[in-house]
C-alpha positions in Angstrom: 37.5 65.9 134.0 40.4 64.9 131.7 41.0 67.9 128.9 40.3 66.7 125.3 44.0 67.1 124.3 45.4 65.1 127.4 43.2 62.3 126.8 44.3 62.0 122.9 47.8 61.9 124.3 46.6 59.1 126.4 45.3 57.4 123.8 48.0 57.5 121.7 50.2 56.3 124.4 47.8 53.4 124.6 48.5 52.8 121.2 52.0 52.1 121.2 51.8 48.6 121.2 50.2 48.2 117.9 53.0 50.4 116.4 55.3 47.8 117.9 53.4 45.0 115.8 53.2 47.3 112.5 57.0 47.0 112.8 57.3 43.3 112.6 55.3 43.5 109.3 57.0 43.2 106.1 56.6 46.1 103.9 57.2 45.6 100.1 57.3 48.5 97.2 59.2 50.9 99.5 57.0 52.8 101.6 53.2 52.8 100.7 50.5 54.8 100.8 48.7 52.3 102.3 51.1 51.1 104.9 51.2 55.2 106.1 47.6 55.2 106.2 47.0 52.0 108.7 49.8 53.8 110.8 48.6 56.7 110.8 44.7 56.0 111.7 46.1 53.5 114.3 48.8 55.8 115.7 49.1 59.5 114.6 44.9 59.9 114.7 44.8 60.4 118.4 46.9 64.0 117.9 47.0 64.7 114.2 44.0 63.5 113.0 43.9 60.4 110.6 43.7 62.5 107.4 46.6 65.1 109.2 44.0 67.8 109.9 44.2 67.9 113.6 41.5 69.3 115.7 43.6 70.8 118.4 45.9 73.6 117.8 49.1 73.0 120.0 49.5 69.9 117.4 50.3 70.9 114.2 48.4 69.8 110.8 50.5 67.2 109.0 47.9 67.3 105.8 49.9 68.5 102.6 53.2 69.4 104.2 56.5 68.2 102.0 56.9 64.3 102.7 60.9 64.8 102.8 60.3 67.7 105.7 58.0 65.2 107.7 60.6 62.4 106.8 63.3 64.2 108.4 61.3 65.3 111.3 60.3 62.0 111.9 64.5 61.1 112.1 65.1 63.7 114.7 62.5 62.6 116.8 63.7 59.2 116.6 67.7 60.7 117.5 66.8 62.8 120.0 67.9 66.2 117.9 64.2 67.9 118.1 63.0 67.2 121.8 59.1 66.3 122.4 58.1 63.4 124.7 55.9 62.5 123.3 57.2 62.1 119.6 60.2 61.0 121.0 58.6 58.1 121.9 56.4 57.8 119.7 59.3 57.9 116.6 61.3 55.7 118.6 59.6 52.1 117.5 59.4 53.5 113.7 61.5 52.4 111.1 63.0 54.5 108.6 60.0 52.8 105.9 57.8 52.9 108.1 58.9 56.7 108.4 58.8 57.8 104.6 55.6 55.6 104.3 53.7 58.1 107.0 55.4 61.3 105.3 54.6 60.2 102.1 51.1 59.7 103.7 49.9 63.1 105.5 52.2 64.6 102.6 49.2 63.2 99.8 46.6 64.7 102.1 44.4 67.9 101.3 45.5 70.4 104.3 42.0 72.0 105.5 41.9 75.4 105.6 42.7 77.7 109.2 41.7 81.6 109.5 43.5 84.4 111.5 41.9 86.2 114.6 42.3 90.0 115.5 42.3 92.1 112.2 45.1 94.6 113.7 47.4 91.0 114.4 46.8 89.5 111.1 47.6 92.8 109.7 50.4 93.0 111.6 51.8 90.0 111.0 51.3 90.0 106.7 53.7 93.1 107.0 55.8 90.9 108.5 55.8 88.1 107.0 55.5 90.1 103.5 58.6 92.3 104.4 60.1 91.7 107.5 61.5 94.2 109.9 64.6 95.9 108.7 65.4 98.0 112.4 64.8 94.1 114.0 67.0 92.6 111.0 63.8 89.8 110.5 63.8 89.1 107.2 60.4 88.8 105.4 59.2 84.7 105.7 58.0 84.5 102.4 61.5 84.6 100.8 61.7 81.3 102.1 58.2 79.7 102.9 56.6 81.2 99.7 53.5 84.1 99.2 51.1 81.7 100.0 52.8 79.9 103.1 53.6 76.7 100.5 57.3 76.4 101.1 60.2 74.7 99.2 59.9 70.6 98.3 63.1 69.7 100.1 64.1 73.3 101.7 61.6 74.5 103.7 58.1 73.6 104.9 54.6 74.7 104.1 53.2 76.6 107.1 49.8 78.0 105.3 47.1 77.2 107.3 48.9 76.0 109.9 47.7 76.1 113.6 48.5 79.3 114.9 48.8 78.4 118.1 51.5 76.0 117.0 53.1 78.2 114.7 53.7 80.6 118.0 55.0 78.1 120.7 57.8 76.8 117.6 58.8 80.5 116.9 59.1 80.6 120.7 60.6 77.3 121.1 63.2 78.7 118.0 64.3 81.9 119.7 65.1 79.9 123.3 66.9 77.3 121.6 64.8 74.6 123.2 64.0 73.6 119.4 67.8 73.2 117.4 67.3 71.1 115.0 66.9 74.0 111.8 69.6 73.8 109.6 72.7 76.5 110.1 70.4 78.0 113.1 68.2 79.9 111.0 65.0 79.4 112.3 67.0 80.3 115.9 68.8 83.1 115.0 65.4 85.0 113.3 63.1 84.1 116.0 65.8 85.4 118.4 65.4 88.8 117.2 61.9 88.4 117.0 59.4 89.7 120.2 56.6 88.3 121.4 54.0 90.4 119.7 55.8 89.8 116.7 55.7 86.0 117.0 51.7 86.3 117.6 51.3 88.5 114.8 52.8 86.0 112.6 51.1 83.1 113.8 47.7 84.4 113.0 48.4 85.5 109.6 49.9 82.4 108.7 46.9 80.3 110.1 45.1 82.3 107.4 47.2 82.0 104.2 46.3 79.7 101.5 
């Protein structure tokens, strides 16, 4: 039996071809709502859901997260700077409207709400997150993503709610390297002082804030 997630990867694979004939479309006004939309529910659906709520927890929600974050994103698929193969590809026949149009998109969108599990983790991880770890020099990841997981319009993104399965494997992916594309290395140099229990603890308790 094919697992749910690998088939969605299939299908959006499948899918690629009527990207390609989005992109010989004209688009006029900029990028549009509506021009995000058709992509998306044509495209993006198959991992992310078509409203950016996805169902499956190694791919992150896309509802309500800053467009310019998912705009730039978006851009280092497309170059190659943040590795996945299948975003690579699928960035790759995008262009840079047809880019802000889907950010602009899932940005518009009403990000459904996630829960932590493990009372002890969550706990764990909101003293993190709260106030870091001063003998670990982790500082505390709402002086940059906000109380509530929100985040900065044009500085740093909204993780609230967020997967927390996802949330782990990037904090992982941070502290090898094997994600680089954070600006100065931040996001690499505080998950690299970061263990794994830590990482988990985290992850829960951000699935949970609102």
């Amino acid at each position: 039996m094919v697992r749910p997630e690998i088939k969605m990867i299939m299908t959006g694979l499948l899918m690629m071809p009527i990207l390609v004939w989005a992109n010989s479309m004209p688009m006029t006004g900029g990028a549009s709502l509506q021009k995000g939309q058709q992509i998306a529910s044509q495209v993006c659906a198959a991992c992310h859901g078509a409203d950016g709520n996805s169902v499956v927890s190694i791919y992150p929600k896309l509802a309500g997260q800053h467009s310019d974050y998912l705009y730039r994103q978006l851009i280092d698929f497309k170059s190659g700077k943040r590795l996945n193969p299948i975003m690579n590809g699928m960035a790759a026949t995008l262009t840079d409207a047809q880019m802000r149009a889907l950010a602009d998109y899932f940005s518009s969108q009403v990000v459904h709400p996630g829960v932590g599990h493990g009372h002890r983790l969550v706990s764990f991880g909101k003293s993190i997150y709260r106030a870091g770890d001063k003998d670990s020099g982790i500082p505390a990841c709402m002086a940059c993503h906000g109380p509530t997981g929100a985040g900065i319009p044009g500085e740093f993104p909204r993780l609230g709610a967020q997967h927390a399965a996802y949330i782990y494997a990037q904090l992982k992916a941070f502290s090898t390297g094997q994600r680089a594309n954070d600006p100065n290395k931040m996001m690499r140099d505080i998950a690299s002082r970061m263990s794994d229990a830590q990482m988990q603890a985290v992850a829960q308790y951000i699935a949970g804030l609102h």
